[in-house]
N, C-alpha and C positions, 0 to 999 in steps of 0.2 A: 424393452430396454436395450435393447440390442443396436440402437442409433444413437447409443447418449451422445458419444462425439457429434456427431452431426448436429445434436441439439444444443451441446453445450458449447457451438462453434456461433450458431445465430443470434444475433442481436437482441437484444430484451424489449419486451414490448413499451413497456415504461423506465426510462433509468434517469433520476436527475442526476447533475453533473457532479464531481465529488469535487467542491470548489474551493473548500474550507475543513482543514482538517490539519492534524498537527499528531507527532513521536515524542512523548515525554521519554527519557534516557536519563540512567545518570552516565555523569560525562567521560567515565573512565572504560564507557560501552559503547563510544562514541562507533565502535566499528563495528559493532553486531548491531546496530542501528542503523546506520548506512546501506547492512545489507539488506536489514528488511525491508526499509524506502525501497533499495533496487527490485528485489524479487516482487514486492507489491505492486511496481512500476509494470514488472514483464509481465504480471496476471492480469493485472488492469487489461495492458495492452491488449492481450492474446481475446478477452470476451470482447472485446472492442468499446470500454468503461471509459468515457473521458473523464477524467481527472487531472487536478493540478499538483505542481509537488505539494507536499506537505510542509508544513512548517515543523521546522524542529527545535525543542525544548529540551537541552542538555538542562541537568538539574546536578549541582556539587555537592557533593556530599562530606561532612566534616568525619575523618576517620582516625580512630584516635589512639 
């Protein structure tokens, strides 16, 4: 185990594309949701994961 980097740096043998996917949020989290899209963007990135952005689903909430 002493090469994980090295292995957790190479490409996967099989990966379908992440093409279709979506962030339910309520919408007053609208910015700790944005960051998770980012940082899921830079991990995608780094294993070399094509993916698209996500779609995102703010949801309102009645607060009373």
């Amino acid at each position: 185990m002493r090469d994980i980097d090295r292995k957790i740096q190479q490409k996967m043998f099989s990966q379908p594309e992440l093409d279709k996917w979506g962030v339910f949020y309520c919408a007053q989290d609208t910015k700790i949701a944005k960051q998770f899209i980012d940082t899921m963007g830079k991990c995608l990135e780094q294993i070399n994961y094509s993916a698209q952005q996500p779609r995102e689903f703010p949801i309102r909430t009645n607060r009373f």
